[in-house]
Structure formats: C-alpha cells, structure tokens
MISE-241779 format. One line per field, with one value per residue (C-alpha): residue number from 1; x, y, z. Coordinates in steps of 0.5 Angstrom, whole numbers, plus 500, padded with zeros to 3 digits. Example, Ala and Ser with C-alpha at 12.3 -4.5 7.8 and 13.67 -1.06 7.14 Angstrom:
BEGIN
num: [1, 2]
xx: [525, 527]
yy: [491, 498]
zz: [516, 514]
This chain:
BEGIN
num: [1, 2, 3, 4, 5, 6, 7, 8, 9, 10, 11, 12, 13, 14, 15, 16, 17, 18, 19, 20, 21, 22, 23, 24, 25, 26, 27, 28, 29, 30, 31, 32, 33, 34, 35, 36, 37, 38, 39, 40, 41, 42, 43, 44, 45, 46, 47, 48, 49, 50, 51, 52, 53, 54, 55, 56, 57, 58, 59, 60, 61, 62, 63, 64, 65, 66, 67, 68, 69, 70, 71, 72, 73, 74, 75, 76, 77, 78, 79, 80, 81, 82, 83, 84, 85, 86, 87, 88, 89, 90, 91, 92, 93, 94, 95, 96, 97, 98, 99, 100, 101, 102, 103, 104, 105, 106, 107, 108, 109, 110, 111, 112, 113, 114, 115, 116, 117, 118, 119, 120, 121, 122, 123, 124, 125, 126, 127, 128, 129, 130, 131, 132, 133, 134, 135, 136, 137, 138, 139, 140, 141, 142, 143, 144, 145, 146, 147, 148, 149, 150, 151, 152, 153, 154, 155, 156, 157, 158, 159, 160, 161, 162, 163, 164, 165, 166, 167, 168, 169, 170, 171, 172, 173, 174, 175, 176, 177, 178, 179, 180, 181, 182, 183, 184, 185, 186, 187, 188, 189, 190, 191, 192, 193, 194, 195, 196, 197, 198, 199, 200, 201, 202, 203, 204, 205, 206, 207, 208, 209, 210, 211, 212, 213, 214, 215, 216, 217, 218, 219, 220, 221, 222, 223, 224, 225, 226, 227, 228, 229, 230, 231, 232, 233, 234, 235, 236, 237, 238, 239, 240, 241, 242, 243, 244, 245, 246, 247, 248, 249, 250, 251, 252, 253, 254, 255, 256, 257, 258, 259, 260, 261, 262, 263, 264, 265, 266, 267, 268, 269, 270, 271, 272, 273, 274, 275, 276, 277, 278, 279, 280, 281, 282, 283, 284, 285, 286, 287, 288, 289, 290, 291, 292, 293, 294, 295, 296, 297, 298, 299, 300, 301, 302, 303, 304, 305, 306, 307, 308, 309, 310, 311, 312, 313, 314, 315, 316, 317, 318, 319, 320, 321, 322, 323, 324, 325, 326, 327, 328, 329, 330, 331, 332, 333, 334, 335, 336, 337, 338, 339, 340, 341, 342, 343, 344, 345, 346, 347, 348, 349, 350, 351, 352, 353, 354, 355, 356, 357, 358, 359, 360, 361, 362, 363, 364, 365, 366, 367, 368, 369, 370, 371, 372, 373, 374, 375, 376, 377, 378, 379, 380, 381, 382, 383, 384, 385, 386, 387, 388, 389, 390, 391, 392, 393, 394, 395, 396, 397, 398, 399, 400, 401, 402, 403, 404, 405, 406, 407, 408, 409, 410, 411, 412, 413, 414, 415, 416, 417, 418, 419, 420, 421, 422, 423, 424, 425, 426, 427, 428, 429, 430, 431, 432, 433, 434, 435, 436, 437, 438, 439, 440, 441, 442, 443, 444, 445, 446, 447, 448, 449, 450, 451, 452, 453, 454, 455, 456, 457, 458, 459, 460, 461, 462, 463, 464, 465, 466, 467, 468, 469, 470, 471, 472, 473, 474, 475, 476, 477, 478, 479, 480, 481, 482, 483, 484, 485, 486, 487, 488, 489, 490, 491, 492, 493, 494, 495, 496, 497, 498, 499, 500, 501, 502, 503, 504, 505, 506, 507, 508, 509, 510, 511, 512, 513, 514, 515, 516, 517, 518, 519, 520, 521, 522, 523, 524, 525, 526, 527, 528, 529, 530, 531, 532, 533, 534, 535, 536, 537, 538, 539, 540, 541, 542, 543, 544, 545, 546, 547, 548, 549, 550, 551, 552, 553, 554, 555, 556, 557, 558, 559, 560, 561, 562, 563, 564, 565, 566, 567, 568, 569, 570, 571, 572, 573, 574, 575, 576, 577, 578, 579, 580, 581, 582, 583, 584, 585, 586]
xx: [873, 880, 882, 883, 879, 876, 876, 881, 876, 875, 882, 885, 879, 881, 886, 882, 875, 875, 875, 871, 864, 863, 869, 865, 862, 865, 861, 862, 863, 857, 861, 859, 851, 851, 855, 851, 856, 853, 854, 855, 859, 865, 869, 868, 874, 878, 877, 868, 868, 871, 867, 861, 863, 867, 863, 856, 855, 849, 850, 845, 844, 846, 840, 845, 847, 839, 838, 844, 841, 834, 836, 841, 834, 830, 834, 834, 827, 826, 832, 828, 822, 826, 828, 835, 839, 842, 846, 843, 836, 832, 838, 841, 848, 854, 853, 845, 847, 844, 838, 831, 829, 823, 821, 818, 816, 817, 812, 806, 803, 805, 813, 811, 809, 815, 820, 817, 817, 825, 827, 825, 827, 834, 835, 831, 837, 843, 845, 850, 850, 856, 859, 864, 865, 862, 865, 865, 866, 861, 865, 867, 860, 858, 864, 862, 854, 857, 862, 855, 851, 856, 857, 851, 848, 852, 847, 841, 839, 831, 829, 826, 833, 837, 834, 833, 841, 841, 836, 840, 845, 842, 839, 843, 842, 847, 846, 850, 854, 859, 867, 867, 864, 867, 872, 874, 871, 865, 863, 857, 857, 857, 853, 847, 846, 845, 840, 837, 836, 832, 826, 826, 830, 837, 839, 842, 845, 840, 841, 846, 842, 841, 836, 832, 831, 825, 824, 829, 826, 819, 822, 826, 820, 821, 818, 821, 825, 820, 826, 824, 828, 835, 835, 840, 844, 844, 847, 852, 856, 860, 867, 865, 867, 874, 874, 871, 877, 882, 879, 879, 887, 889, 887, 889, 896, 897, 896, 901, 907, 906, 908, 913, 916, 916, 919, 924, 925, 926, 929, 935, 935, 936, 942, 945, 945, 949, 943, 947, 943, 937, 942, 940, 945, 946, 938, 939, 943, 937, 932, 926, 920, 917, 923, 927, 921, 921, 928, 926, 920, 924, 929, 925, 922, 930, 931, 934, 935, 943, 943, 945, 950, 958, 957, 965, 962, 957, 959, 960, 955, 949, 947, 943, 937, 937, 941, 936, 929, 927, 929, 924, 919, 919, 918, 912, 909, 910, 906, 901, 899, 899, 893, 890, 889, 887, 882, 879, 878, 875, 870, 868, 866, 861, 864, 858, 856, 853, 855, 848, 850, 845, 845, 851, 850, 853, 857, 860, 867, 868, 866, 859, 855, 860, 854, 856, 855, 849, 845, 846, 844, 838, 834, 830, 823, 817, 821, 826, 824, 826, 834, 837, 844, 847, 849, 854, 857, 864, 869, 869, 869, 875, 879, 886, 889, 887, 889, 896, 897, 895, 899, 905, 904, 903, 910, 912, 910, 915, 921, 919, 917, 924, 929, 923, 925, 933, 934, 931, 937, 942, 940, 943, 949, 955, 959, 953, 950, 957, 954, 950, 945, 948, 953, 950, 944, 943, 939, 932, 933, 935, 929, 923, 924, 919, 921, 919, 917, 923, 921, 915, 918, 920, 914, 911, 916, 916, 907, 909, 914, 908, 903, 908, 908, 904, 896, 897, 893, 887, 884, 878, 874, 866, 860, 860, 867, 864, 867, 875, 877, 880, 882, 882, 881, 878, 885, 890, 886, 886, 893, 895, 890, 894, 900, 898, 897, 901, 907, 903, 904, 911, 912, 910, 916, 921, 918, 918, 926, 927, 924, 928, 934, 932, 931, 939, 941, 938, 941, 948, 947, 941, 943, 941, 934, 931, 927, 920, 917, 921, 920, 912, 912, 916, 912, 905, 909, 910, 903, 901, 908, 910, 917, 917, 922, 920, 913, 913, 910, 907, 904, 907, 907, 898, 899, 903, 899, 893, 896, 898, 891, 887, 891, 893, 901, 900, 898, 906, 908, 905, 907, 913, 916, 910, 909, 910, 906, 900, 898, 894, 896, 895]
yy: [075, 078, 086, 085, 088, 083, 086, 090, 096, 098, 098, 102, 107, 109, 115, 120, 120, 127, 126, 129, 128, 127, 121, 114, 112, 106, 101, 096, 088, 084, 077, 078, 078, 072, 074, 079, 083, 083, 091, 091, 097, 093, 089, 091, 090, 093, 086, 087, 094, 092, 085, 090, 097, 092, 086, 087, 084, 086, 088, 086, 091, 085, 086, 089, 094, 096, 096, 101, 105, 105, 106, 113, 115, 114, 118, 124, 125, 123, 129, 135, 132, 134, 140, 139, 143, 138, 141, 140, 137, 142, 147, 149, 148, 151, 158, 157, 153, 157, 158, 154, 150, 147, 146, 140, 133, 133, 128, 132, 134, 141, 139, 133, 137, 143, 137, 133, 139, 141, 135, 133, 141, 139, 133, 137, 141, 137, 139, 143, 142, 139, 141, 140, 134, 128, 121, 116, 111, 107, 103, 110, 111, 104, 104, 111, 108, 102, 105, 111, 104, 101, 107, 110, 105, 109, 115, 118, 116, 114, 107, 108, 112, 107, 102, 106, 106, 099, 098, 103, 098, 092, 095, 097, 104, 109, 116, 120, 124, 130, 131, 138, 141, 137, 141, 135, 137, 131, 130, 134, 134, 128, 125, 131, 128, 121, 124, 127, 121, 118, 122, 121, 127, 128, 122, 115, 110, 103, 096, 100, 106, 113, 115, 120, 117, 117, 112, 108, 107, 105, 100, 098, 097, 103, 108, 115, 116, 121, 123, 125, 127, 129, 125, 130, 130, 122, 122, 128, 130, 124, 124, 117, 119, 120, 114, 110, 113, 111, 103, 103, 106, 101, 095, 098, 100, 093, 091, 094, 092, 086, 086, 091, 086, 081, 087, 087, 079, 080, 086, 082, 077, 080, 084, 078, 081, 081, 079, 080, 086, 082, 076, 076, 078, 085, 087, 085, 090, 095, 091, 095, 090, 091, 092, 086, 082, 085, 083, 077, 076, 078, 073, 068, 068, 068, 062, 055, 061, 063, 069, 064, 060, 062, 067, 069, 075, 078, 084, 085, 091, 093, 100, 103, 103, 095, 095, 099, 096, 093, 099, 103, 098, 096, 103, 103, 097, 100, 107, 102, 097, 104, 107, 101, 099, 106, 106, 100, 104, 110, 105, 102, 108, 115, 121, 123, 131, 130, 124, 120, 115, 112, 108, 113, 114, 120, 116, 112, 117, 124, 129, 126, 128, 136, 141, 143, 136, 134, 141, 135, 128, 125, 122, 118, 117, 113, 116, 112, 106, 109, 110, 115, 117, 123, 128, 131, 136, 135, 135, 128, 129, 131, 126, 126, 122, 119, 124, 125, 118, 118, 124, 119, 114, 118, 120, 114, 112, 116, 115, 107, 109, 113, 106, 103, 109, 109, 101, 101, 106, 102, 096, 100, 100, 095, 096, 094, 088, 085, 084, 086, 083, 082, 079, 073, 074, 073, 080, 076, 074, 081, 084, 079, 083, 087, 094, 099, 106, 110, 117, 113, 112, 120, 122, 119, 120, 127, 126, 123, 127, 132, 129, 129, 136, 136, 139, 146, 147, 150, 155, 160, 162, 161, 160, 166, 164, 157, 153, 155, 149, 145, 138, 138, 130, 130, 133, 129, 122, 124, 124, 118, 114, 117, 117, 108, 108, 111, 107, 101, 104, 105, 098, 096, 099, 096, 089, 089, 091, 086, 080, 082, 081, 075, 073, 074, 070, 065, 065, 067, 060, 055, 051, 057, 056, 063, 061, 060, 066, 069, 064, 063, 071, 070, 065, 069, 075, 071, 069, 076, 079, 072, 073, 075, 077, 084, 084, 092, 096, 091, 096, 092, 097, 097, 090, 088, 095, 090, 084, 087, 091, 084, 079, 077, 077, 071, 068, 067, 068, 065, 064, 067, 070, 071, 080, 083, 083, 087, 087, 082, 079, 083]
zz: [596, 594, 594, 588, 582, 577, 570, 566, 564, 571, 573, 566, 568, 574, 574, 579, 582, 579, 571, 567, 568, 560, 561, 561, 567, 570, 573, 578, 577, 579, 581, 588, 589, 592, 598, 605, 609, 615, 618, 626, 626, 630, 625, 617, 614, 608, 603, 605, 602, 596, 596, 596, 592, 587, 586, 589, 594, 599, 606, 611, 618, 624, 630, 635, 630, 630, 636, 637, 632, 635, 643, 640, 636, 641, 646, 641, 641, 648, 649, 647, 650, 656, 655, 652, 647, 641, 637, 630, 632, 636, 636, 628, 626, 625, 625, 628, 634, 638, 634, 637, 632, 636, 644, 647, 645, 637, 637, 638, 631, 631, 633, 628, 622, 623, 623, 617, 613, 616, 614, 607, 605, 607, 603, 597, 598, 599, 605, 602, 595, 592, 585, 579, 575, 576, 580, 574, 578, 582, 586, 590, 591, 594, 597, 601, 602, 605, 610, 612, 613, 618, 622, 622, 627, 632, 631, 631, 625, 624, 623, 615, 613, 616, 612, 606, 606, 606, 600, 596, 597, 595, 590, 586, 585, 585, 586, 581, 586, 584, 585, 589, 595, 601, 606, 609, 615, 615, 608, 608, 600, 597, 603, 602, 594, 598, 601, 595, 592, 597, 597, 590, 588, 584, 578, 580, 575, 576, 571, 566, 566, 568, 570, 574, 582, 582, 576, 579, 587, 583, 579, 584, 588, 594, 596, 598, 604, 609, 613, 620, 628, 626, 619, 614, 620, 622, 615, 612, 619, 617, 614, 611, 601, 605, 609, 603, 598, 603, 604, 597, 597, 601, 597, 591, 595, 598, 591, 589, 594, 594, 586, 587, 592, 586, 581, 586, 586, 578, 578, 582, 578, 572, 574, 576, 583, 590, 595, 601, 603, 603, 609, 615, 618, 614, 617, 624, 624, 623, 626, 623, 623, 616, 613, 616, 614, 606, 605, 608, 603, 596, 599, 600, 592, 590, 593, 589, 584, 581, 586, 592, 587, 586, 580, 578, 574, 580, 582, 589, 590, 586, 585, 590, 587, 587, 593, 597, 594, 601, 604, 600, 600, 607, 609, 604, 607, 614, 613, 609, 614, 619, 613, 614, 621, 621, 616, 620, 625, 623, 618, 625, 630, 630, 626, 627, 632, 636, 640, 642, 647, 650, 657, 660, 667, 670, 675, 668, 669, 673, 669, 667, 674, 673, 673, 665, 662, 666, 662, 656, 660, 658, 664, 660, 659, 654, 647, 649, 653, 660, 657, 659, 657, 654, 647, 647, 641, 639, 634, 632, 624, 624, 620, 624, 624, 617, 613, 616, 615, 608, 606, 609, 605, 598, 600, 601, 595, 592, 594, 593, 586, 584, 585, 580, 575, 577, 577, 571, 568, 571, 566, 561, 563, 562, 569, 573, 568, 566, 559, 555, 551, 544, 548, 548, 544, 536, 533, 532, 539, 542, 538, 541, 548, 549, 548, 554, 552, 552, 555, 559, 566, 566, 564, 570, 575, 574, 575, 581, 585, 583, 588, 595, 597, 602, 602, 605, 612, 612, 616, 612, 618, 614, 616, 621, 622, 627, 622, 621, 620, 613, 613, 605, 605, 597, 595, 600, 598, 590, 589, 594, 589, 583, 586, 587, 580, 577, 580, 578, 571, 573, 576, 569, 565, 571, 570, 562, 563, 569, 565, 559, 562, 566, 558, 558, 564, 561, 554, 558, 561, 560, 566, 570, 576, 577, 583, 584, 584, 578, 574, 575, 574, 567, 565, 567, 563, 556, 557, 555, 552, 548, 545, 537, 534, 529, 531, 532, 539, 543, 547, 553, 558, 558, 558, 564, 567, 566, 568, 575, 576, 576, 577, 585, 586, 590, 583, 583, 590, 596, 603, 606, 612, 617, 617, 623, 630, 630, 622, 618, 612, 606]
C-alpha cells in the first residue's frame, strides 16, 4: 500500500478539514478491505494509517495488545478498591480533582450502578462537545479512531470499548464529527463525539449514507457501547485528531517532495542548466546529510541528459532560484523526516492522564518507594489478578514536540515554495534561458504548449506566505484556571495541510513551464537525451497535456495537480542515492 491517494475526487477535495459543512463529504477509497492491520501499539507506521483511513483496511488488536489493556484496566479498578486516589476515575477532572467521585471497590452494586450511569452520561454528552463545521472528509476520522485504537491499549480502557472501537473501524461507520472545540491539550472534543456514537447517540455516515448511529450499529449488527470504570477518560484524554492529522500530513508531504525533487530535475533541464551545484565536490563543502543527498537525487535523475554534455550556449550559473533548489528542499526533506520520526512516535505511546502502568514495582527507579509516590501504588489484589503497579497523573497530552516540529515543516514548506514562484519567473527571461521559444519554434509549435494561468502562481504564494507565521502561544487560565495551557494543534496541523496542498498546486504551474521549455530544447536540438527521469516525466505529462496547437484553456494546472496527487513519483524516478542513517525511505 503506497502513501499515496488512490482517486482524483479525494485528492482535488481536500483543502482544509475545516470547510464548510454544507461542501460534500468525501468518502474514503475502499481498495484495501482485504488487508488487516494489526495494532500492538509498538510499531504502526504512517503508510498503515493511510492503508486504513484511505482505503479501508481493517485493524485487528494483537493478543499482547489486549492483554496490556486488560492488566491497566484491571489495575484501575482494583486502585480504588484499595483506596487510591485516581485522578478522573474515583477523583473528578480538571477543576474537580479533588472531588470524590466514589469510595471503595467500584464493583460492588452501589459503586457499579453510580459508575454505569456517570459513564454513559458522559458519553451522551460528548465530553466536552465540539462545535463548527463539520470534518468532510472520512480519511481524517478513521485516521484519528485508527491512532485512538493503537494507543489505547497502554490504558485503562474497558474490554467492551476497546473492542467497540475496533468494530467502528471495520465496520465502516463513521461518526459525524465536528471542526472546532480542541485546544490542542488532548483532543477531548472530537474524540467525545466518538463516544457518542458508541452508545448510539450523534449521526455517522454508514455504506454511503447518513444516518442516525443507532441505525447504523443495528444494521451493522453491534450492540451499543455500556461504558464502565473510567471509559470517557480511556478515550477523549488523547491528543489522538492531531496525531492522525499530522500521519496523514507526512504521507501527503512525502509526496509532495519527492515530485518537487523531479520538478527540480525538469526545471534544470528546461533551462539548459549549470549542474555544478549539484557536484559532489561543491556539496561536500557543507556536509548537511539530507541536502548532500537531494542534490545527489536531482543529479542522479539528470543523468545521460544534456546537462552533463559541452553545451557553448550554457551560462555558467543559474539564477538562484535554480541554483539553490536543493538547498530548499533538502531542508525540507530534513524537517519532514524529523515530523515523521516523530509522529511514529507519538502514534505508538500513551498521551493518556493518567498513566496506568501495572507491573511497577517501587524498587524499579528511586523516586518510586519516596513517600509521595507510594500514596499512588497499587499493591495489588483479585481486580487485578494480583498485579500491583501504579497511576500516576501527568501531562503527557501535552503535544510538544510535535507541534513545534509541524509549525517547522510549515515553514519549511515555504521557503521551498518560493523558488517554485520565482524559477518560474526566470524562464521568461532571455539572459537566463539564452533563447526564446520563437527562436526555434514555428507559431503552431509555440501555441501547442500549455499555457500556466498567468496570475495563478502569485495568487498562491501570497496564500502560502499567509500560513508561516507561526501560532501564537496560549496560555488562558480556564476551567477554575487548572487547565492554563493552549497547544492550539487544530490551527497548526491546518495550515501545514494547506500549506502542502497549496504548493503541490504550485509545483503544478512550475512543472507545466518546465516541461515547456524542455519542449524548446528538444526543438532547439532533437539529437538531444534529457535523462531518465525527464524524459518519463514528460512522456507521463503529455499523456494528460497532449501538444495541440490552438486548442484553447487545457485547464492544465487541475490536470498536472491530479496527476501529482494520485500517481507515485516513482512512476518516473526510482532508486537513487541511499537517504540518510536514521530514516526510512520515503
């Protein structure tokens, strides 16, 4: 399963989960029902997420997996049994935390009819209740239940919602969730309308329909969640939308750059470029590892080409922007492989408050057997199978630093994107180019290039630049000041997914100019070889902007958008240099 989107309709949709809930809601590819991931909370990988939030593919909880889950959850309830205070189970939350909730075993019939019903008005409620548009596109959701599903098997979380998740997932039913609500400080929000659904309560879309969820459980064959324990908590204190927002921003980033690397390889062949920049003598002077290994990428695709061969009419320097295009998007690259590593990460721990760990003991590390965390172990006893260990409240929804790393690769996403809009400019120029096209061209052969909207280039840079500032840090005192802290993650991962597609509509435009102008080489002198990956690339772009002469708006830029949003660039570039130590391939 590649990271890439299958369909045309899901790719030109996107341009922010936060449209307008009256734009069409747009469904996932189901090419991948025959696959299962299987979830053991250790090693879920961007490329599964995609497989299941973008084409189907079930998810199936490993036995180790469950058993994790089962040992936290019995140590919960066997915690209060003996008296320890836990924080959103039998203490309140936030600003309630030192409220008692209930004493003593919580399986005792009093305790167990208090829980049943504390539970299961917490998930009619929502948690908190999220607000706004609405998200129109199903891969964000299953993506978010698919990430919740993995790292909830480090929590407390009851056996039946566990497996309630689980079913959402196969099934197919996903619930309608809204825009707006999360601070960024878990996702307590969007994953309460989760919750809601469970029990039957909220709508979903369901086979192609909408529908109320109750419907949808009973066709589905599933009966309503009856949360238990502390089952709102096992599953909102996550920060689990934004994990699966930036999974899905790194497979659509990845993308992205590795097109830009071939828009870079046409770019250069077009202008009839200098290629010492790219020599390894000139980037072993600035050994940086991911810019050293884009130059030695771009190179690679040029070779056999012209721009290896004595050309007497070849400046000897490019305008920067040509000149430093590795420069740019290696940096790139660099932030996005630290975005990556990073979201795999956080995909593959507990975010969770608390943190249930059973099977500590107080001699595992020094400050365990300290008077002040012994108050939070648990020695252990039949809930939980003789396990003792311990729960400890923390901060680990905090989401740094992840949104710092995505606030970065908005930005450099930026400064990649402005040598697109400028060695697009520099094309039209004769000192830079050394010929222009009705040099070597007939007026028929001139007007069958496709032609770039003029004003589209700027108009899109000037909404890029829009998005780099960064978000501002937040620090309103709510909920009786308790919760003082804002990581505004929504608005960060947003516009780093606006700021990806908006450059991919931008690498559009480049690619149209720069196979244009490899077009003029090649009637400048037929005799002349492009290398491999030019040479593919320009054949797969005629295939969908075929050269006619006076054929009028070919809508090129849609069509080359299309193209790059659905097709792997390995279709005209594969292999190449080995990346740097430390990071997969992409």
């Amino acid at each position: 399963m590649t990271l890439f989107r299958s369909t045309l309709a899901l790719v030109l949709a996107f341009a922010t989960t936060e449209t307008a809930s009256a734009q069409a809601y747009v469904p996932i590819v189901h090419d991948a029902q025959a696959q299962t991931v299987v979830l053991t909370g250790h090693d879920l990988s961007v490329e599964q997420v995609v497989a299941i939030a973008r084409h189907g593919a079930k998810v199936s909880l490993s036995a180790a997996a469950r058993q994790r889950s089962a040992d936290a959850y019995g140590l919960l309830l066997e915690a209060a049994a003996e008296g320890v205070s836990v924080y959103w189970f039998n203490r309140g939350a936030g600003d309630q935390r030192e409220t008692v909730i209930f004493a003593g075993d919580p399986t005792t019939p009093e305790n167990t009819a208090l829980l049943k019903a504390r539970q299961l008005a917490n998930f009619a409620r929502g948690e908190t209740g999220s607000s706004g548009p609405e998200i129109d596109h199903e891969d964000v959701i299953r993506a978010m239940m698919a990430v919740r599903a993995n790292t909830m098997s480090y929590e407390a979380a009851s056996p039946g919602l566990t497996q309630m998740l689980l079913d959402l997932i196969n099934h197919d039913i996903t619930p309608v969730v809204h825009a707006r609500g999360s601070l960024g400080e878990g996702d307590l929000a969007p994953m309460g309308e989760l919750g809601r659904v469970m029990i039957g309560q909220g709508e979903v879309h369901y086979k192609g329909q909408r529908m109320p969820a109750a419907q949808a459980l009973q066709q589905a064959g599933l009966t309503p969640l009856a949360p238990f324990g502390a089952d709102d908590a096992a599953l909102v204190s996550t920060d689990a939308w934004f994990t699966a927002n930036t999974a899905l921003l790194v497979a659509d980033a990845g993308n992205m750059l590795q097109w830009a690397d071939l828009g870079t390889a046409m770019a250069l062949t077009g202008m009839n470029s200098s290629v010492t920049p790219l020599s390894m003598p000139a980037q072993s002077n600035r050994p940086y590892p991911w810019l050293n290994w884009d130059a030695a990428r771009v190179l690679d695709m040029v070779r056999g080409g012209y721009l290896l061969q004595d050309d007497p009419g070849r400046i000897i320097q490019d305008p920067e922007s040509l000149r430093a295009s590795t420069q740019r998007i290696g940096s790139a690259w660099q932030c996005w492989a630290d975005l990556r590593d990073s979201v795999v990460i956080a995909m593959n721990v507990s975010d969770h408050n608390p943190a249930v760990r059973p099977g500590l003991k107080p001699g595992d590390s020094w400050e365990l057997s300290t008077p002040q965390m012994m108050k939070f172990h648990v020695k252990g006893g039949p809930l939980s199978h003789g396990q003792g260990g311990y729960i400890l409240s923390n901060a680990n929804w905090d989401p740094y630093p992840l949104a710092n790393q995505v606030e970065a690769f908005t930005i450099a996403t930026a400064n990649m994107g402005v040598i697109l809009l400028e060695r697009m400019e520099r094309f039209s120029n004769p000192f830079f180019t050394g010929v222009k096209r009705t040099d070597v061209m007939t007026a028929d052969q001139a007007s069958a290039l496709p032609s770039p909207e003029p004003y589209l280039g700027a108009d899109l840079w000037i909404e890029i630049s829009g998005l780099i500032n960064p978000v501002v840090p937040q620090g309103q005192p709510i909920i009786a000041t308790v919760e003082d802290l804002q990581g505004e993650t929504r608005l960060k991962v947003n516009r780093a997914r606006q700021a990806v597609d908006l450059t991919t509509h931008l690498l559009a435009l480049d690619l149209i100019t720069s196979s244009n102008w490899v077009e003029i080489r090649k009637a400048q002198d037929p005799t002349r070889r492009f290398g491999t990956a030019p040479t593919a690339l320009l054949a797969g772009l005629r295939t969908i902007l075929p050269l006619q002469p006076h054929a009028g708006p070919s809508y090129a830029e849609d069509a080359v958008y299309g193209l790059i949003t659905t097709t792997p660039a390995a279709r005209f570039y594969a292999g190449g240099p080995v990346e740097p130590a430390g990071h997969a391939r992409p």
